[in-house]
DSSP file (Angstrom, degrees, kcal/mol; ACC not computed):
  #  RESIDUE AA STRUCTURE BP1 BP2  ACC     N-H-->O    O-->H-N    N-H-->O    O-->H-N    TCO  KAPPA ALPHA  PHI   PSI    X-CA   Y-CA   Z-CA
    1    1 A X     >        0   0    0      0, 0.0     4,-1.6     0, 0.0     5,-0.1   0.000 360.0 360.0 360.0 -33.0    0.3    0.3   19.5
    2    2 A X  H >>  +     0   0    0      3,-0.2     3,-3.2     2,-0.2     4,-1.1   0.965 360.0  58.6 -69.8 -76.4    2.6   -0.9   16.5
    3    3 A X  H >4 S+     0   0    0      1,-0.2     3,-1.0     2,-0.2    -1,-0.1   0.668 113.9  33.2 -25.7 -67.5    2.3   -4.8   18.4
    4    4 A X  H >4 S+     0   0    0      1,-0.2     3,-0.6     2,-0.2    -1,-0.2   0.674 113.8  63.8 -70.4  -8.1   -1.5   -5.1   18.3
    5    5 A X  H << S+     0   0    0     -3,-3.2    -1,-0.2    -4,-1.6    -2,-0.2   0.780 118.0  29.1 -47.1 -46.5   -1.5   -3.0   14.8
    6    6 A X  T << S+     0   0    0     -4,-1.1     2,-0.5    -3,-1.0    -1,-0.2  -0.231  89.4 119.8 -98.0  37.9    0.3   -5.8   13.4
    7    7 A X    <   -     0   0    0     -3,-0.6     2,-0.2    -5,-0.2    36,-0.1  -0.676  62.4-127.4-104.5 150.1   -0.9   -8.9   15.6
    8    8 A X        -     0   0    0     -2,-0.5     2,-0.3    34,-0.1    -1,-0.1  -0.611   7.8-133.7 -53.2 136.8   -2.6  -11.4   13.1
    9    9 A X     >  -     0   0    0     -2,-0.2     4,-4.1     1,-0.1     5,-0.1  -0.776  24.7-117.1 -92.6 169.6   -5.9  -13.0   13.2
   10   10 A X  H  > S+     0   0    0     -2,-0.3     4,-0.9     1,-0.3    -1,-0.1   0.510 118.2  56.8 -53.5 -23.8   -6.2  -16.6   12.6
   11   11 A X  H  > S+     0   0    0      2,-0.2     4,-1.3     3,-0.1    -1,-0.3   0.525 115.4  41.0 -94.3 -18.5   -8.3  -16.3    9.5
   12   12 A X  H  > S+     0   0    0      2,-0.2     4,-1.0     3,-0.1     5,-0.5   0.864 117.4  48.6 -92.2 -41.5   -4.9  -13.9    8.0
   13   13 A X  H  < S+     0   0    0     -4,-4.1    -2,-0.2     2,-0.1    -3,-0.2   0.941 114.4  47.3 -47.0 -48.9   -2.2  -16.7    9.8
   14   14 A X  H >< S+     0   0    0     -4,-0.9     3,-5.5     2,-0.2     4,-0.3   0.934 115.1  49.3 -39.6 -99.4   -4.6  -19.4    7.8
   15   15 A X  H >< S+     0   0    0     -4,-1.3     2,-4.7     1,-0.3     3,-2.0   0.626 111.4  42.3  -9.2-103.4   -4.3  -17.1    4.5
   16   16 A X  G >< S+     0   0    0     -4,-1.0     3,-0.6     1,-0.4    -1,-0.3   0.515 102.1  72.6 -60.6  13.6   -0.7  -16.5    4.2
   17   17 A X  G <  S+     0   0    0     -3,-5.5    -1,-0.4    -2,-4.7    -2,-0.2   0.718 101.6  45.6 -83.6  -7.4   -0.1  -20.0    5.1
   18   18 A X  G <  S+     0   0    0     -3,-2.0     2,-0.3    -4,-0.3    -1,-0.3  -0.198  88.3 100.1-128.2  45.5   -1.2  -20.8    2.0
   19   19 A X    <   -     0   0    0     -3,-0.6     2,-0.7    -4,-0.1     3,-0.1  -0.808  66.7-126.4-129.7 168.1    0.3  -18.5   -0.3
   20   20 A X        -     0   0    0     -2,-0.3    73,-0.2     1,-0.1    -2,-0.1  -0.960  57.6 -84.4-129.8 126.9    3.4  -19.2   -2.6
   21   21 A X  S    S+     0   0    0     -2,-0.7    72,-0.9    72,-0.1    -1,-0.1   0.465  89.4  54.1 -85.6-156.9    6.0  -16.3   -1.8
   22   22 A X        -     0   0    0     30,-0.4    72,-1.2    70,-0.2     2,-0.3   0.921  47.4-164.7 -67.8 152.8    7.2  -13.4   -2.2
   23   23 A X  E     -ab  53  94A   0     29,-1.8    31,-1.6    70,-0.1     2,-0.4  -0.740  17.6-150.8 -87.1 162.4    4.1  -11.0   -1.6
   24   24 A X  E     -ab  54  95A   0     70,-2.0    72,-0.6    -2,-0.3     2,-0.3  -0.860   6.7-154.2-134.4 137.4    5.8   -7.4   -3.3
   25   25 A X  E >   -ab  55  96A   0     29,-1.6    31,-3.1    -2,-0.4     3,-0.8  -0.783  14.5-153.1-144.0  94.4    3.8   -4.2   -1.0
   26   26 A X  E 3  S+ab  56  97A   0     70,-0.6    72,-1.0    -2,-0.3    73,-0.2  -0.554  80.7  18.8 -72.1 129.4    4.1   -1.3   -3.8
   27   27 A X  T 3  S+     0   0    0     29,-1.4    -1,-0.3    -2,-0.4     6,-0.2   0.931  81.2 147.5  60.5  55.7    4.1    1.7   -1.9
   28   28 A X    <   +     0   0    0     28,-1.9    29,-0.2    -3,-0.8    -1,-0.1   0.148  62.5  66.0 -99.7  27.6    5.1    0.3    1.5
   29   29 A X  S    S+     0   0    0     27,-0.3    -1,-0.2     4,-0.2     5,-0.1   0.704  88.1  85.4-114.0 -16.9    7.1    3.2    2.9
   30   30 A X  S >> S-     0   0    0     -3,-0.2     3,-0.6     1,-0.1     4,-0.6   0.171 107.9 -59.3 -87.1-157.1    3.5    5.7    3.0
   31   31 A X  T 34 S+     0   0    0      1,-0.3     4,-0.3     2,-0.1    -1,-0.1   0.859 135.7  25.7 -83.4  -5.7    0.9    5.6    6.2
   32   32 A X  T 3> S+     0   0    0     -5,-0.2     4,-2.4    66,-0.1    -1,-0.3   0.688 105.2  78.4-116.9  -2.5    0.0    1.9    6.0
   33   33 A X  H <> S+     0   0    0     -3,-0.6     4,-2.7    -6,-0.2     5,-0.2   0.866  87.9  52.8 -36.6 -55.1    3.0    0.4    4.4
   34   34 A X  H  X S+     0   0    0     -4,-0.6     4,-2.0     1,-0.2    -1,-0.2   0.872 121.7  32.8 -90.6 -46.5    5.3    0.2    7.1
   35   35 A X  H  > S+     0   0    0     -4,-0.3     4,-1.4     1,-0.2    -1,-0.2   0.804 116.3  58.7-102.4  -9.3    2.6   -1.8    9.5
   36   36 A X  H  X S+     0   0    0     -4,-2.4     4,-4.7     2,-0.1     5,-0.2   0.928 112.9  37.9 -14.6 -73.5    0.9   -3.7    6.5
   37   37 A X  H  X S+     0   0    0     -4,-2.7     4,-4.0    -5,-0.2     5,-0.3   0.961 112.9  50.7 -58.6 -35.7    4.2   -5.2    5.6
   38   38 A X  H  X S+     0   0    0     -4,-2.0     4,-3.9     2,-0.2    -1,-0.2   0.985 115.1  57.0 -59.5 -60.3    5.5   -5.9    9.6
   39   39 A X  H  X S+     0   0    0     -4,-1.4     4,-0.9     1,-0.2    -1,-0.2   0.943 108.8  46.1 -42.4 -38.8    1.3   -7.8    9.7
   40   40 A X  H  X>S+     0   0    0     -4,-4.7     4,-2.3     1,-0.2     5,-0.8   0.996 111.8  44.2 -71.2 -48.4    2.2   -9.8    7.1
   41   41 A X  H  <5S+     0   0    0     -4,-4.0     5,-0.4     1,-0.3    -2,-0.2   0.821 116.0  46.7 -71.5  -5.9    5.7  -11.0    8.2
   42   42 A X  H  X5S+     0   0    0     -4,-3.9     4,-1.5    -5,-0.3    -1,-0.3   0.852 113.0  52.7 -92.9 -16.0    4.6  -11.7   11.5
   43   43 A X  H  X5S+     0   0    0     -4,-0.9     4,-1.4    -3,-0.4     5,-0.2   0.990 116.7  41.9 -50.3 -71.6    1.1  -13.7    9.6
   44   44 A X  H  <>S+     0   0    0     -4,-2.3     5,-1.9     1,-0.2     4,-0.4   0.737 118.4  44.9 -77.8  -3.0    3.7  -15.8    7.4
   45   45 A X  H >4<S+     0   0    0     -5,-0.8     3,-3.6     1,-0.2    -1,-0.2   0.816 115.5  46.9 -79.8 -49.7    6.2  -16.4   10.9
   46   46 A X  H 3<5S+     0   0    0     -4,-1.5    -2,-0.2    -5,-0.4    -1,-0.2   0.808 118.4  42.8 -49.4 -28.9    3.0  -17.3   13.2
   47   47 A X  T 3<5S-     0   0    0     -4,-1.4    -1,-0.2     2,-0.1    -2,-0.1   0.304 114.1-122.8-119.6   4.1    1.9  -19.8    9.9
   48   48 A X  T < 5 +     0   0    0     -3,-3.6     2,-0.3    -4,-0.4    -3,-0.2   0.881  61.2 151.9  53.9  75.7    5.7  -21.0    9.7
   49   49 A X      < -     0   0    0     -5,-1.9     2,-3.0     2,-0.1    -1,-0.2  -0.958  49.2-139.1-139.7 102.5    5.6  -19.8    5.9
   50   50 A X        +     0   0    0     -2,-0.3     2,-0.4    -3,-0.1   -28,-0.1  -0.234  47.8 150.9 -54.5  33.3    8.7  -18.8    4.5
   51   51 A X        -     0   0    0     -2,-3.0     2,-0.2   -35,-0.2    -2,-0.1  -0.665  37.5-141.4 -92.4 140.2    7.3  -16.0    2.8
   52   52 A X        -     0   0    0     -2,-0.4   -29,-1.8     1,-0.1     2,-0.4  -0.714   8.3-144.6-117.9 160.7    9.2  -13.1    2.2
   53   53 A X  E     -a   23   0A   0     -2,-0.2    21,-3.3    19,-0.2     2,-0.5  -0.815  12.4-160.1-116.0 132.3    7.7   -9.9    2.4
   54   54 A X  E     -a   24   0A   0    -31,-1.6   -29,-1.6    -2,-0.4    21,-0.1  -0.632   5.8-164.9-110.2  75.4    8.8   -7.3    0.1
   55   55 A X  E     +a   25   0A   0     -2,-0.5    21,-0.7   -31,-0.2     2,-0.4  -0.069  13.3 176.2 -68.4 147.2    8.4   -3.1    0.5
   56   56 A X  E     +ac  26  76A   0    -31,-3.1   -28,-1.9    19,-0.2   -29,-1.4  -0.957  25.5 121.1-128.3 116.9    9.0   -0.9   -2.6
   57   57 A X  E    S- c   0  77A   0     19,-2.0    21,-3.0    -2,-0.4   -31,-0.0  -0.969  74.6 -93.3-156.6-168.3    8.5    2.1   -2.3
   58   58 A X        -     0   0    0     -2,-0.3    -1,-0.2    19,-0.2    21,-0.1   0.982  46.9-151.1 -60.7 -63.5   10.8    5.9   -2.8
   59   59 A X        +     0   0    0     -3,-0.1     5,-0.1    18,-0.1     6,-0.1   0.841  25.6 175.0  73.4  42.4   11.8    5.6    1.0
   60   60 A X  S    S+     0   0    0      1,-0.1     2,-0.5     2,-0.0    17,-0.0   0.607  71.5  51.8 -63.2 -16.5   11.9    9.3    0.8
   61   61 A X  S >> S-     0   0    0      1,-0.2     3,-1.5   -32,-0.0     4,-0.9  -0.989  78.8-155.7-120.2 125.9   12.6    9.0    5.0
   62   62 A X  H 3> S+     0   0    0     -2,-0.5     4,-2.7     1,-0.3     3,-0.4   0.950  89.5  68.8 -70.2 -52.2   15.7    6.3    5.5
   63   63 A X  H 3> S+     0   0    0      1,-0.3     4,-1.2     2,-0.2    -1,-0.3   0.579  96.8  52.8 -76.8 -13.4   14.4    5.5    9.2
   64   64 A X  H <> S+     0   0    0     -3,-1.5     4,-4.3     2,-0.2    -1,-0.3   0.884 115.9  43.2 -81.8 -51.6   11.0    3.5    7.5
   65   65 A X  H  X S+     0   0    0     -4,-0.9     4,-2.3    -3,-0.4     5,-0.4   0.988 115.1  49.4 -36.0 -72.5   13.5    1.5    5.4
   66   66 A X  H >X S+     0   0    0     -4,-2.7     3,-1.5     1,-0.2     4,-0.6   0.785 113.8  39.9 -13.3 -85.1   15.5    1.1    8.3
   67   67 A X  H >X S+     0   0    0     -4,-1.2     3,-1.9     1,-0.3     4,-1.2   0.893 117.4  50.8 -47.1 -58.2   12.9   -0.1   10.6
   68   68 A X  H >X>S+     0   0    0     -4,-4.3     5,-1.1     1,-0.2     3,-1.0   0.906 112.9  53.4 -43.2 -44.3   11.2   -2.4    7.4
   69   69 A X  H <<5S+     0   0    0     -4,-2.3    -1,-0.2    -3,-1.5    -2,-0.2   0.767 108.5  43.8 -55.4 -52.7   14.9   -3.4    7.3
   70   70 A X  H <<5S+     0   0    0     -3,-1.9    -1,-0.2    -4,-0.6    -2,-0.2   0.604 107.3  57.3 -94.5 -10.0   15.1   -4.4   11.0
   71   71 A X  H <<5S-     0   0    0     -4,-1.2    -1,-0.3    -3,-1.0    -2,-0.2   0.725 127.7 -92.9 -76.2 -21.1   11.5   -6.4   11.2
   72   72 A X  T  <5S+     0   0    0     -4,-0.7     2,-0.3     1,-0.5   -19,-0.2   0.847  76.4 146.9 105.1  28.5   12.9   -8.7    8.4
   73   73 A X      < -     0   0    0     -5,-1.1    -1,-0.5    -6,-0.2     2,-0.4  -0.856  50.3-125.5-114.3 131.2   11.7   -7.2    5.5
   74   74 A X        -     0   0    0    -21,-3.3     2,-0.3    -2,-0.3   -19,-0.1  -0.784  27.8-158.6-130.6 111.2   13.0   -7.1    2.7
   75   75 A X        +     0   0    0     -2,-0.4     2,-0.3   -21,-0.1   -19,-0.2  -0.555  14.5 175.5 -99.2 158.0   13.4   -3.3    1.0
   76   76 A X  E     -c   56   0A   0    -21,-0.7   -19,-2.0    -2,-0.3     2,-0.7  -0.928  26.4-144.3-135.9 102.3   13.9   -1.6   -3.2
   77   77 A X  E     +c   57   0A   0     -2,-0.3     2,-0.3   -21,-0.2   -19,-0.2  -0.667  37.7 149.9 -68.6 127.9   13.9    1.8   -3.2
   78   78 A X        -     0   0    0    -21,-3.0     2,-0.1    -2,-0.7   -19,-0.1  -0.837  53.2-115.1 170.2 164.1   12.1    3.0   -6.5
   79   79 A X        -     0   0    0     -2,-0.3     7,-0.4     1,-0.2     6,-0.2  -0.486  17.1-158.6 -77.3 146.7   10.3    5.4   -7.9
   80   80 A X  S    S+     0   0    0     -2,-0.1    42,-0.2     1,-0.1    -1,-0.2   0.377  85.0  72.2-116.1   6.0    6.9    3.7   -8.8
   81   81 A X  S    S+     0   0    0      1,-0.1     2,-1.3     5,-0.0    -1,-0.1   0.682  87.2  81.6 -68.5 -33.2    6.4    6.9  -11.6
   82   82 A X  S >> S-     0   0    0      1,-0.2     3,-2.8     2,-0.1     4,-1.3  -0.471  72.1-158.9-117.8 108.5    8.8    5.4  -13.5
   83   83 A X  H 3> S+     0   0    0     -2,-1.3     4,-1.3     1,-0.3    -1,-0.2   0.328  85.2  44.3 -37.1 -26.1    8.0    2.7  -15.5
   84   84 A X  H 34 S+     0   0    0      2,-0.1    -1,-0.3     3,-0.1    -2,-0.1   0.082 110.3  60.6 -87.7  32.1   11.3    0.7  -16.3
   85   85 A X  H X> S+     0   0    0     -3,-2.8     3,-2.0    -6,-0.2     4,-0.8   0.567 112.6  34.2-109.0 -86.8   12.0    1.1  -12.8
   86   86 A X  H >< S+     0   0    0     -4,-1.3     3,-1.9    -7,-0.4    -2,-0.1   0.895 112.3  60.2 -30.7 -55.4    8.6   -0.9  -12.1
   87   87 A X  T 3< S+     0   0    0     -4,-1.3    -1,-0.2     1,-0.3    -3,-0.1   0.847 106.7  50.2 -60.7 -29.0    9.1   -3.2  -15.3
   88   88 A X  T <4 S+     0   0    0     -3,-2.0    -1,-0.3     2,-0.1    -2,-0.2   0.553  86.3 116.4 -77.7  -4.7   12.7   -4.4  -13.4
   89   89 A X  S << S-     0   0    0     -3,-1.9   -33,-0.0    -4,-0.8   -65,-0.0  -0.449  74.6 -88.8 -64.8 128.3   11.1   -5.1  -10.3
   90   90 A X        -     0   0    0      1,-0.2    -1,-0.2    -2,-0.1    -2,-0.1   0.017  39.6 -95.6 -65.9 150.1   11.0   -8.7   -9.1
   91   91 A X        +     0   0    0     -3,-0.1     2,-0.3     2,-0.0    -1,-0.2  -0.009  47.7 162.6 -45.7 149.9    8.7  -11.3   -9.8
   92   92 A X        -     0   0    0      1,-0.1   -70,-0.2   -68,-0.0   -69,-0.1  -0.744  32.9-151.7-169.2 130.0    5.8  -11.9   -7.0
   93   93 A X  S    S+     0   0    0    -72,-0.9    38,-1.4   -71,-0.3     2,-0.5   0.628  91.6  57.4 -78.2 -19.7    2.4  -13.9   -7.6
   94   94 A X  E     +bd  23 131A   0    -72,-1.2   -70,-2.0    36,-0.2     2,-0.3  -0.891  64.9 169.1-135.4 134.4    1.2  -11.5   -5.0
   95   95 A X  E     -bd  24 132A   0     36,-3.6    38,-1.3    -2,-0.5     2,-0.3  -0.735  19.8-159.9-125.2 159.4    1.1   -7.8   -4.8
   96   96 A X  E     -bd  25 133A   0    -72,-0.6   -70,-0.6    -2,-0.3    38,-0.2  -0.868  20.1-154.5-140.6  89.9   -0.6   -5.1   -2.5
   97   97 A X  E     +bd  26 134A   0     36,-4.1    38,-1.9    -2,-0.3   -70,-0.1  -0.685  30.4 152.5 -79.7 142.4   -0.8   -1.7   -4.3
   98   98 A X        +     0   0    0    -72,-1.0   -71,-0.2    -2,-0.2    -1,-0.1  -0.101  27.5 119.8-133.0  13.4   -0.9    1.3   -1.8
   99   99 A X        +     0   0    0    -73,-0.2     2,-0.2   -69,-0.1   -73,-0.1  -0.555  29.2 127.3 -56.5 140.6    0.7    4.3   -3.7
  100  100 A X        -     0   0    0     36,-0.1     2,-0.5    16,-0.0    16,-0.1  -0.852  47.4-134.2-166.1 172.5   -1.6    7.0   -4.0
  101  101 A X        +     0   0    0     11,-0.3     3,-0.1    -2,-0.2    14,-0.0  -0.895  37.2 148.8-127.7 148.2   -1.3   11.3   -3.0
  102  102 A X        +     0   0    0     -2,-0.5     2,-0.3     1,-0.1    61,-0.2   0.048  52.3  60.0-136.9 -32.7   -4.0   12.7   -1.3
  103  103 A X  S    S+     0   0    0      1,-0.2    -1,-0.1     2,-0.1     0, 0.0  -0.657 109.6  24.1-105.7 157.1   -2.7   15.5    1.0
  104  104 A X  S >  S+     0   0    0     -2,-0.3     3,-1.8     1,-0.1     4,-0.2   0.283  82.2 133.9 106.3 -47.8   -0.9   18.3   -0.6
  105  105 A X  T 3   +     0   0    0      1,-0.3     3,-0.3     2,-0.1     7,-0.2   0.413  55.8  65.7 -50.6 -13.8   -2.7   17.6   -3.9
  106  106 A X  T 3  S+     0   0    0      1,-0.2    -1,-0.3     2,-0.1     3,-0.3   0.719  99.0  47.3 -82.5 -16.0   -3.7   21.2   -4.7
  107  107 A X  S <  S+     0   0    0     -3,-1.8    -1,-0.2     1,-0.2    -2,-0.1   0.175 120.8  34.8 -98.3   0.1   -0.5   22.6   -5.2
  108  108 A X     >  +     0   0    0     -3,-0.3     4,-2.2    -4,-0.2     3,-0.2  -0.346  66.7 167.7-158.5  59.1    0.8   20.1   -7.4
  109  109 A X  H  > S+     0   0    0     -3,-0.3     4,-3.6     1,-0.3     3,-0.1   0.987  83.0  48.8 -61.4 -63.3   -2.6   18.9   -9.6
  110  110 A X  H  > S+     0   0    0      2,-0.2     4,-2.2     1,-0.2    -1,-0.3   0.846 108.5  50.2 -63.3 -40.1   -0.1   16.8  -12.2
  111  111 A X  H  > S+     0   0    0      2,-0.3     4,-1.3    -3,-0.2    -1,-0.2   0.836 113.2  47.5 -77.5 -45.6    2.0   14.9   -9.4
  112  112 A X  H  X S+     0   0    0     -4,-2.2     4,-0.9    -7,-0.2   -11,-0.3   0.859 113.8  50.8 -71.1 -31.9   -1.4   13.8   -7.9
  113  113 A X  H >< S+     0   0    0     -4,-3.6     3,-0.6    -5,-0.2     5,-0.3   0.975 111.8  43.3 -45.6 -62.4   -2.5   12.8  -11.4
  114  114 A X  H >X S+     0   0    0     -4,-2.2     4,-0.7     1,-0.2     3,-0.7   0.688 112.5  50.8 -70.7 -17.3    0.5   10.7  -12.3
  115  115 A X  H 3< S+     0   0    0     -4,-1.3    -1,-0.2     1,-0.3     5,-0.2   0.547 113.6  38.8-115.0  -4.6    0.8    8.9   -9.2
  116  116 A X  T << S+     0   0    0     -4,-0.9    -1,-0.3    -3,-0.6    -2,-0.1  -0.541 132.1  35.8-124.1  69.5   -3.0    7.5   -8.6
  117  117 A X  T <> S+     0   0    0     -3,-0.7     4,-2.1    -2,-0.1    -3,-0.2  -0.399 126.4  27.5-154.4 -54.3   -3.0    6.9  -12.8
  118  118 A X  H  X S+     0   0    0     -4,-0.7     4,-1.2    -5,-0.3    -3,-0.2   0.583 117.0  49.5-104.9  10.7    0.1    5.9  -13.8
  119  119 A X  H  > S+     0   0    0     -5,-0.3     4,-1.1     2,-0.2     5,-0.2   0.853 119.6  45.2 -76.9 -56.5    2.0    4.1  -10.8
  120  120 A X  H >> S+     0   0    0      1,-0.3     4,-2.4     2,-0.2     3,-1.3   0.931 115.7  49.3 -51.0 -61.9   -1.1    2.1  -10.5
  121  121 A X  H 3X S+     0   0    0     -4,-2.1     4,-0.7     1,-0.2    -1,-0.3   0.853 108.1  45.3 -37.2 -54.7   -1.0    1.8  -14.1
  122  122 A X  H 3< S+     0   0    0     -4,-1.2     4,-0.4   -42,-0.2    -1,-0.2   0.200 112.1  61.0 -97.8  13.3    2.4    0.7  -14.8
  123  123 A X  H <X S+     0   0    0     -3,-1.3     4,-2.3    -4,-1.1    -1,-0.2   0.836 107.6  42.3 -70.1 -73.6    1.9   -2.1  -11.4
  124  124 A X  H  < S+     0   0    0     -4,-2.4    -2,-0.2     2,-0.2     2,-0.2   0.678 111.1  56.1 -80.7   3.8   -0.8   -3.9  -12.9
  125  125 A X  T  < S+     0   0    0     -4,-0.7     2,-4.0    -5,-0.2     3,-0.2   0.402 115.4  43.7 -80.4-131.7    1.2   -3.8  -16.5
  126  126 A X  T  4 S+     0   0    0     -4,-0.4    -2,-0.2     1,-0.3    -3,-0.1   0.182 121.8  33.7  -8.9 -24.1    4.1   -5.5  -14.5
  127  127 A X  S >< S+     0   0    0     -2,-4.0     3,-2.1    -4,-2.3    -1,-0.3   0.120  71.8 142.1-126.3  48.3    2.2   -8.1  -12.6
  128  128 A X  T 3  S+     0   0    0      1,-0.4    -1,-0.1    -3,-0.2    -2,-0.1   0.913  79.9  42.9 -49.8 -30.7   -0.6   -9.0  -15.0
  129  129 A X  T 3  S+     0   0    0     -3,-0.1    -1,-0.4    -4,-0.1     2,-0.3   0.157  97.6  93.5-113.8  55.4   -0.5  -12.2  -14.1
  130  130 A X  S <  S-     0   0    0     -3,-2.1   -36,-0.2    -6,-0.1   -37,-0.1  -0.998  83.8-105.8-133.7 145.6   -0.2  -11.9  -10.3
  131  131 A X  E     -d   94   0A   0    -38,-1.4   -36,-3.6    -2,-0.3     2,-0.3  -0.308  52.9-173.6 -47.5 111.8   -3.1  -11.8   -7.4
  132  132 A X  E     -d   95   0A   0    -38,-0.2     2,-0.5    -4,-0.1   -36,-0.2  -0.982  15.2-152.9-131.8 143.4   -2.9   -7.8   -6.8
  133  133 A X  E     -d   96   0A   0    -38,-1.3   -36,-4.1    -2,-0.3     2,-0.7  -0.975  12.0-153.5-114.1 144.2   -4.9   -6.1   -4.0
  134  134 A X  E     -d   97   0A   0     -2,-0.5     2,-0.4   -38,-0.2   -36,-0.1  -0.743  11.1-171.1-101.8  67.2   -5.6   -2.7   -4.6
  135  135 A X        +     0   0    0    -38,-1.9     2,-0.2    -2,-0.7    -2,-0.0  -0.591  26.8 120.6-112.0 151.1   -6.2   -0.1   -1.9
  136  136 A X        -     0   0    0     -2,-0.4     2,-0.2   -36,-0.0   -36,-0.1  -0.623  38.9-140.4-146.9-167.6   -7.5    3.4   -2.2
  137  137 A X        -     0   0    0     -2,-0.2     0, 0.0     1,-0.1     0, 0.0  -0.867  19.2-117.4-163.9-179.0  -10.5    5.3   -0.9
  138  138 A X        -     0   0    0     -2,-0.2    -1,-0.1    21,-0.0     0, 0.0   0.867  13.5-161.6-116.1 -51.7  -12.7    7.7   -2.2
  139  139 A X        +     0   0    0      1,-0.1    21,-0.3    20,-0.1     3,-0.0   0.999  55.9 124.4  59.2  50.4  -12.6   11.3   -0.3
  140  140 A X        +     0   0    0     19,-0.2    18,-3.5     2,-0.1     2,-0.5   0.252  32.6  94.2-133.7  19.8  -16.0   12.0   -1.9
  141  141 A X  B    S-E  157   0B   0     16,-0.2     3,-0.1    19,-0.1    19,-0.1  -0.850  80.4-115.5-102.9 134.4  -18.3   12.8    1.0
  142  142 A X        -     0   0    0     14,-0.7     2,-0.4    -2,-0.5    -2,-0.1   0.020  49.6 -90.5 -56.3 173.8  -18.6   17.0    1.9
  143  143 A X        -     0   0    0     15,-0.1     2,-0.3     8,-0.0    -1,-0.2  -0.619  49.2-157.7 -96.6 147.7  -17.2   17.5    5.0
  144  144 A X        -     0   0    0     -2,-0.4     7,-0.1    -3,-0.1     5,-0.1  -0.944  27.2 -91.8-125.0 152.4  -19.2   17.4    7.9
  145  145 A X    > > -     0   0    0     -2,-0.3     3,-1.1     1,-0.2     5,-0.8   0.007  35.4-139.8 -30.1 126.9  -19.5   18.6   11.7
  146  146 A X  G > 5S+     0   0    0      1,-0.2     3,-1.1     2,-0.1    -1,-0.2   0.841 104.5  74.7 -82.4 -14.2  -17.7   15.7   14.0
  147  147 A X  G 3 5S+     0   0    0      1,-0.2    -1,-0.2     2,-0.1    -2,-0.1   0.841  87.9  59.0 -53.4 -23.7  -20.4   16.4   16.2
  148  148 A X  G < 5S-     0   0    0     -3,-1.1    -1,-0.2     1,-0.0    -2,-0.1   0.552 113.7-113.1 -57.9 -23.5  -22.4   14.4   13.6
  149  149 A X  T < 5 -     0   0    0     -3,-1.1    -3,-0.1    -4,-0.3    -2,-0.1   0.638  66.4 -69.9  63.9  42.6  -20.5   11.2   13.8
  150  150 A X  S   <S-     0   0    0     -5,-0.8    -5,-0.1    -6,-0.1    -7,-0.0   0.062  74.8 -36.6 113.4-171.8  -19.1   11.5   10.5
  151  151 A X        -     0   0    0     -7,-0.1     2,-0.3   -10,-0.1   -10,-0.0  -0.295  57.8-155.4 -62.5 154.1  -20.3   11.3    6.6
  152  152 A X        -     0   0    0      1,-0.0     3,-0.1     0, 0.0    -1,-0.0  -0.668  25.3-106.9-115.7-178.7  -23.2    8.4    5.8
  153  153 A X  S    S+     0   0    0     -2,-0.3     4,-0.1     1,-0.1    -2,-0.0   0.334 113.7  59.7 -75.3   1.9  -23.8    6.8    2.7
  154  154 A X  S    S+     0   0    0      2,-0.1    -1,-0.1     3,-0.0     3,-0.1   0.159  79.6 116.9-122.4  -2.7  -26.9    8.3    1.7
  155  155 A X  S    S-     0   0    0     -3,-0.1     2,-0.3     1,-0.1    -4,-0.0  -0.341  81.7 -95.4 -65.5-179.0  -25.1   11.8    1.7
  156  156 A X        -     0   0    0      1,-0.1   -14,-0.7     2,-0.0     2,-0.4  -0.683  46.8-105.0 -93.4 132.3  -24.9   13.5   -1.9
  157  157 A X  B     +E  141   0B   0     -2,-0.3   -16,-0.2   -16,-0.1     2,-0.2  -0.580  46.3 172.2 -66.4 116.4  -21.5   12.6   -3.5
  158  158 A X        -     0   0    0    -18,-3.5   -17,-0.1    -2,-0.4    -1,-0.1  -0.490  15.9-163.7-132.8  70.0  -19.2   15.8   -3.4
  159  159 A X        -     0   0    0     -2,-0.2     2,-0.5     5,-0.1   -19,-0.2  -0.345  14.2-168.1 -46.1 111.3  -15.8   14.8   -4.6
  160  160 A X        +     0   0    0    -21,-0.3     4,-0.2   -19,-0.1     3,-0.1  -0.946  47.0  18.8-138.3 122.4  -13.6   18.0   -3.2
  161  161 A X  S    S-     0   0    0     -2,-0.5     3,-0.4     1,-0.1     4,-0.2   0.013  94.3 -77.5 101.0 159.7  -10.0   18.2   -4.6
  162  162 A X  S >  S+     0   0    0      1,-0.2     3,-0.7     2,-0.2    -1,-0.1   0.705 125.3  64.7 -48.0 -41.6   -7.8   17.0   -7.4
  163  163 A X  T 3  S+     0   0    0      1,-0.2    -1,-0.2   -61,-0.2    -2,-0.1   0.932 100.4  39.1 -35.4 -59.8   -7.8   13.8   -5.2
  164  164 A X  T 3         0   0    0     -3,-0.4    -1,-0.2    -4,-0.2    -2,-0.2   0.600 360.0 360.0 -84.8  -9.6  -11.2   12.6   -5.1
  165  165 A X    <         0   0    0     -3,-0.7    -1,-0.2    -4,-0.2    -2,-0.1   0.292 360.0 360.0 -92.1 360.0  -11.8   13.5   -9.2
């Protein structure tokens, strides 16, 4: 599953041939980090671009470091809460933010606050002047039956949890 999770298309090999190194993947260690970062370096091998691909994240479980470690990736453990932590972080013209809490989030309302407002924050303070992609999602459609085939767009917006507010 990992191989064709991380296979390139031709339109991404294309991209990252043309990008001027290192891309930095804030918050690579969480559930798309680890095969985000492995898609890029096998994009920049396949496009013979010497870009190197950089996780940050806590790495609260050593064996995703590891593994990032062992595609050819280049890891920094740090906390992305704390803000001269972030501000020492190496330069990169291109960034991929993924921090964010979502599960959990009720039991700990301030932890889910600080980390989708001020990690996020204290990223784009530290790479103002770098190309940053931002992904999050919204977790504002009610829950529905899976018999339904899932939430639409035309449902009523029902944000549910410290997440989604």
């Amino acid at each position: 599953m990992t191989e064709l999770l991380t296979r390139p298309s031709a339109a991404l090999v294309e991209f990252i041939g043309t990008l001027d190194g290192p891309l930095m993947v804030l918050g690579a260690s969480g559930k798309m980090g680890p095969t985000l970062c492995l898609l890029a370096r096998r994009a920049a091998l396949a496009a013979g671009q010497p870009l190197e691909i950089i996780a940050a994240s806590r790495f609260s479980d050593p064996a995703t470091r590891r593994w990032l470690e062992e595609q050819g990736i280049r890891t920094l453990a740090v906390d992305l809460l704390d803000r001269d932590a972030v501000q020492a972080l190496p330069d990169a013209p291109n960034v991929v933010h993924l921090t964010g809490l979502k599960f959990g989030t009720s039991t700990n309302p301030a932890l889910t606050w600080a980390t989708n407002t001020l990690a996020p924050a204290w990223a784009v303070e530290r790479y103002a002047g770098s190309r940053i992609v931002a992904l999050s999602s919204g977790n504002v459609y009610p829950r529905v039956p899976v018999s339904s085939g899932g939430a639409r767009e035309d449902h009523p917006l029902t944000p549910l949890g410290e997440y989604a507010n």
